[in-house]
C-alpha positions in Angstrom: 56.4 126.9 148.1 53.0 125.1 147.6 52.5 121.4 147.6 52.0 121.7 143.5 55.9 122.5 143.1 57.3 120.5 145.8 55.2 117.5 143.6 56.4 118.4 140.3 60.3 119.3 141.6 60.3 116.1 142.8 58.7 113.8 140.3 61.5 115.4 137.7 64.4 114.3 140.2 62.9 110.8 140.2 63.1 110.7 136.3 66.8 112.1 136.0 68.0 108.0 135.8 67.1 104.8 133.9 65.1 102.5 134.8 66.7 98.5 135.1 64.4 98.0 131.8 65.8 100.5 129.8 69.4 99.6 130.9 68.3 95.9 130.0 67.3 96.9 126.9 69.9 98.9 125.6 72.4 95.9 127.1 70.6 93.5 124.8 70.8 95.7 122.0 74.1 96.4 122.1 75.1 92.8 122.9 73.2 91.6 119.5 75.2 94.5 117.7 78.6 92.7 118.9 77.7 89.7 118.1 76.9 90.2 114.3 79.7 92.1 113.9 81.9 89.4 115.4 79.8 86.9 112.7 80.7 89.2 110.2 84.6 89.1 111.0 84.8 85.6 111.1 82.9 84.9 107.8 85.2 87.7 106.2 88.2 86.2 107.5 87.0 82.8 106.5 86.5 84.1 103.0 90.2 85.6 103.3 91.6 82.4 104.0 89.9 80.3 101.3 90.8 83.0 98.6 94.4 82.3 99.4 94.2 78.6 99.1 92.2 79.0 95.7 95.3 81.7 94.5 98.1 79.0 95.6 96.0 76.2 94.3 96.0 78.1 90.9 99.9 78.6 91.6 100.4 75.1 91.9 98.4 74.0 89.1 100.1 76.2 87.0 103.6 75.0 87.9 102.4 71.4 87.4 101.2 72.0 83.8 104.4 73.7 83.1 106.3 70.5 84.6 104.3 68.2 82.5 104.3 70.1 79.2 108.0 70.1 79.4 108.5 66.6 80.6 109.3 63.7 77.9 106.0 61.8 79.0 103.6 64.6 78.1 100.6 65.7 79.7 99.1 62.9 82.3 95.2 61.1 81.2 93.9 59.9 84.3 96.2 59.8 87.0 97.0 61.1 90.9 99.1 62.3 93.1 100.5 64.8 95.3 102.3 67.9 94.8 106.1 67.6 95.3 106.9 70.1 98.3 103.9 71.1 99.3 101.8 68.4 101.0 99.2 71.1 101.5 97.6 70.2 98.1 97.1 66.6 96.1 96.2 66.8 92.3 94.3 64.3 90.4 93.5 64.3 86.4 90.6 62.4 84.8 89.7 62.4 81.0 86.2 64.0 80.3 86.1 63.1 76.9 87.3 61.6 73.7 87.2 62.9 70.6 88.5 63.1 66.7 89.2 66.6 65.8 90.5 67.0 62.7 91.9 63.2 61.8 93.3 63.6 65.1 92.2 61.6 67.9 91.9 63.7 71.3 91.1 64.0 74.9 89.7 66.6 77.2 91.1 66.3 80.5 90.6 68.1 83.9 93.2 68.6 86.7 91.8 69.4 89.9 93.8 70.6 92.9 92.3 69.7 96.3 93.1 70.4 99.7 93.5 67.2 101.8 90.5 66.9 104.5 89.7 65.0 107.9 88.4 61.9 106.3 84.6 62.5 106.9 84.7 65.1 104.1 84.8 64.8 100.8 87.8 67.0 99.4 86.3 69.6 97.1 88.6 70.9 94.0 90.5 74.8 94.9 91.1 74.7 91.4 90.2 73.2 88.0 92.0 73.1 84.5 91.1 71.6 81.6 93.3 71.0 78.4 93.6 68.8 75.7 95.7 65.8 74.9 97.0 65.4 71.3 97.4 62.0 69.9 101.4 62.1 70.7 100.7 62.3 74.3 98.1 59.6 73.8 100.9 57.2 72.5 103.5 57.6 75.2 100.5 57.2 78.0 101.3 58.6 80.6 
């Protein structure tokens, strides 16, 4: 053998391995790579979560309506309070606007369904109905 091979034999045996910067590298890489998808996972999960308090939020406001509709006092103006077996939610009405429609003297008002909060935080609405008060409903006042 000449010294030519013996050099070149041996300079391929050295490269068989990574070096510590490459194995750095691809540690950083794939460290960045598990940590957005762990981002990811919680956002979605977060997402998850808040979809199903806005779809039992809609529930509830749904069975509230029906409630008051059927009730002897009407549908409520502006009024609060919290939702009877389930102290996950309060509900609060306010009247948007007055009007005469027809002869008849009206209100728009909206129920919001919130989700009680640490006290730093304002409560934001899961859901939002509007409907409209006849003048009947206005009489009794609820």
């Amino acid at each position: 053998m000449n010294v030519r091979q013996l050099t070149t034999q041996r300079s391929r045996r050295d490269r068989t391995g990574f070096t510590l910067l490459e194995v750095v590298i691809g540690v950083m890489l794939m460290a960045s790579l598990v940590v957005g998808s762990l981002t990811a996972l919680s956002r979605y999960r977060s997402s998850l979560a808040m979809a199903a308090r806005k779809r039992q939020a809609m529930v509830v406001a749904d069975d509230l309506l029906n409630v008051w509709v059927q009730s002897s006092n009407g549908l409520p103006g502006a009024s609060v309070g919290e939702v009877g077996g389930e102290s996950l939610f309060r509900w609060q009405t306010r009247v948007l606007s007055q009007r005469l429609i027809c002869g008849v003297q009206t209100e728009v008002v909206r129920l919001e369904i919130y989700h009680p909060q640490s006290s730093n935080v304002a409560p934001y609405p899961l859901a939002t109905v509007d409907y409209v008060r006849g003048a009947a409903s206005l009489q009794r006042g609820f």
